[in-house]
N, C-alpha and C positions, 0 to 999 in steps of 0.2 A: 504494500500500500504506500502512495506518495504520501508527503508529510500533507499535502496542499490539500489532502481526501481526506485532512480530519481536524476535526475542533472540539475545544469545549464547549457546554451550555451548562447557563445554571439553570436546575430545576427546584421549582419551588415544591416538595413532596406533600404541605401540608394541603395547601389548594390545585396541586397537581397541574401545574402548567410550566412551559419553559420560559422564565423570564427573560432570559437575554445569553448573548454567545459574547463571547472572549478573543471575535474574530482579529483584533486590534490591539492584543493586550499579549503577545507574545515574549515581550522585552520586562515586561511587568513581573515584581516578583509576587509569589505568590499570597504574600502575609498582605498585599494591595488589594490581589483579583478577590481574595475571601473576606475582605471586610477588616481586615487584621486576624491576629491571631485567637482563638477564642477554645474551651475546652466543648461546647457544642455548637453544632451548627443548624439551620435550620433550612439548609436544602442543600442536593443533589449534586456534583459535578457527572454531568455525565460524557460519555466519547459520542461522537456524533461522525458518523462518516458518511461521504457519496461515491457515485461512480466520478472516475475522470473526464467524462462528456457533462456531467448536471452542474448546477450551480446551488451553492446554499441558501435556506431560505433564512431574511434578517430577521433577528429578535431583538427586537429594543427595549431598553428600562424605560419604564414608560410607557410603551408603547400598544400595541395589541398583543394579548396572549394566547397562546398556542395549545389547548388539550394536548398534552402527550398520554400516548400508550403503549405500556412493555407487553407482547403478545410474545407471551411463554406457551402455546398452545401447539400441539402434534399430533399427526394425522394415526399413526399407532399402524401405519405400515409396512 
């Protein structure tokens, strides 16, 4: 996988949407991207990947939020 096929998002788990991506924030250290340093935290970093033809979709703080869904489900085969 190229590095360009993948990013961060933060996911909020309590209201279950992705607030926003870290498409910008690669030189940032990470004690910035998390808000500081803190012994909980109250959402997700998740990996996010595409194919090399797509493009990512933006997340903004602020902005519009995205329902995500982790689909753990198999066809049993």
């Amino acid at each position: 996988m190229d590095f360009a096929d993948f990013r961060l998002v933060k996911f909020d788990s309590i209201h279950e949407y992705i607030e926003r991506s870290f498409d910008d924030d690669w030189d940032s250290p990470m004690s910035l991207v998390l808000g500081g340093v803190k012994s909980i935290y109250t959402f997700d970093l998740l990996a996010e990947t595409k194919q090399p033809h797509e493009q990512f979709e933006p997340y903004y703080a602020g902005g519009e939020f995205c329902a995500a869904v982790h689909d753990t489900t198999t066809t049993g085969e």
